[in-house]
KESE-70762 format. One record per residue (C-alpha): chain; z, y, x. Coordinates in steps of 0.05 Angstrom, whole numbers, m for minus. Each point is the difference from the previous one (the first is absolute). Layout:
N
{A {Z Y X}},
...
This chain:
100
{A {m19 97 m576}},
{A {24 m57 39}},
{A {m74 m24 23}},
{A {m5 75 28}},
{A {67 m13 38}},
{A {m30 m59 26}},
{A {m67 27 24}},
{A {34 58 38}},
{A {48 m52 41}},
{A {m62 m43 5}},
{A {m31 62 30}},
{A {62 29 45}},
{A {3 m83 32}},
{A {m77 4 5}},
{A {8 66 44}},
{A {52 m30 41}},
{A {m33 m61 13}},
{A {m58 50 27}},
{A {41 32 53}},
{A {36 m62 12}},
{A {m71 m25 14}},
{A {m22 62 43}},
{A {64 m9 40}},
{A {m5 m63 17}},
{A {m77 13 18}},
{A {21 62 41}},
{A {45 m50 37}},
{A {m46 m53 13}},
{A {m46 56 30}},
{A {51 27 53}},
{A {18 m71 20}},
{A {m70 m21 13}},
{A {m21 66 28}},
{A {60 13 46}},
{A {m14 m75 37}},
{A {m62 23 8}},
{A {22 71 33}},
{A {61 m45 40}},
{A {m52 m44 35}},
{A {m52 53 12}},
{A {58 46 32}},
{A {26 m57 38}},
{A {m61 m35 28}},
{A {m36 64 23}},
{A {55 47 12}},
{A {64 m22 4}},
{A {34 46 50}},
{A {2 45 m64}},
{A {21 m28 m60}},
{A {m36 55 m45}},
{A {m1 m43 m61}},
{A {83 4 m9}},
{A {m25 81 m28}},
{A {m48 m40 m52}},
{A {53 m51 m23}},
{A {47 59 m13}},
{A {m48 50 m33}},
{A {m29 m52 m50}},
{A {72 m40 0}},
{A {32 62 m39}},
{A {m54 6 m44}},
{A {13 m73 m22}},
{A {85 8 m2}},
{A {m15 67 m49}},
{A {m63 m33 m37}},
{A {51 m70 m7}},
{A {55 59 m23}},
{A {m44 19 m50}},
{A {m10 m69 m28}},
{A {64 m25 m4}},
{A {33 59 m20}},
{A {49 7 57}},
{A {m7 84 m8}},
{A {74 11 m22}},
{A {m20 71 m18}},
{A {m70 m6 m32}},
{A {5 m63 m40}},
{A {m31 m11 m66}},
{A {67 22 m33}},
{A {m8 68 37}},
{A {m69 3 m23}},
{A {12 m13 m72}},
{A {51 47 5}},
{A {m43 64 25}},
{A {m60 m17 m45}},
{A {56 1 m58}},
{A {34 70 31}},
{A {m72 26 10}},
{A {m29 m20 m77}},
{A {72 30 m31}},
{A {m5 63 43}},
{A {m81 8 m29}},
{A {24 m5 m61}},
{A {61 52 m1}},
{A {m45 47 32}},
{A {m45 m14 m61}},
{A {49 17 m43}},
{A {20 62 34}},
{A {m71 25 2}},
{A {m6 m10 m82}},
C-alpha cells in the first residue's frame, strides 16, 4: 500500500516538475522573442511602437499560463478540483441508486 502512495506523489511531483518546466520554457521564449520584436520595431519603425500590442497579447498569456503553474487561481485550485470530481463521482452514484 505504501509503495502505491509513493508512486502516485512520485507521479503528481513528476507532473509538476513538467509544467514547471514548460513554464519556464514558455518564458525563456517571450524573453528572447520580444528583444527580437523590440529591436526590429525600433530600428525600422520607431515612430510606432507596434510591438507594445505583442508584449501585451503574449504577456497575459504568460501571467495566466504562470497562474496556472503556481496555483495562484484562488477559485479553481486543486482543492476546488478535488472537490467537484468528488461532488460529480457521489452525484453518479446516487443517481445510480435511484435508477435501480
Amino acid at each position: 500500500m505504501e509503495t502505491n502512495n509513493d508512486f502516485e506523489r512520485y507521479q503528481k511531483a513528476k507532473k509538476q516538475v513538467q509544467e514547471l518546466k514548460g513554464f519556464y520554457g514558455h518564458l525563456l521564449s517571450y524573453v528572447l522573442v520580444m528583444i527580437v520584436i523590440i529591436y526590429i520595431n525600433l530600428k525600422y519603425t520607431p515612430e510606432v511602437l507596434w510591438f507594445i500590442w505583442t508584449l501585451i497579447g503574449w504577456g497575459t498569456g504568460i501571467f495566466f499560463h504562470a497562474m496556472k503553474v503556481f496555483n495562484f487561481f484562488p477559485f479553481f485550485n486543486k482543492d476546488w478540483e478535488e472537490r467537484k470530481i468528488k461532488q460529480f463521482m457521489e452525484e453518479e452514484k446516487s443517481n445510480k441508486n435511484k435508477l435501480q
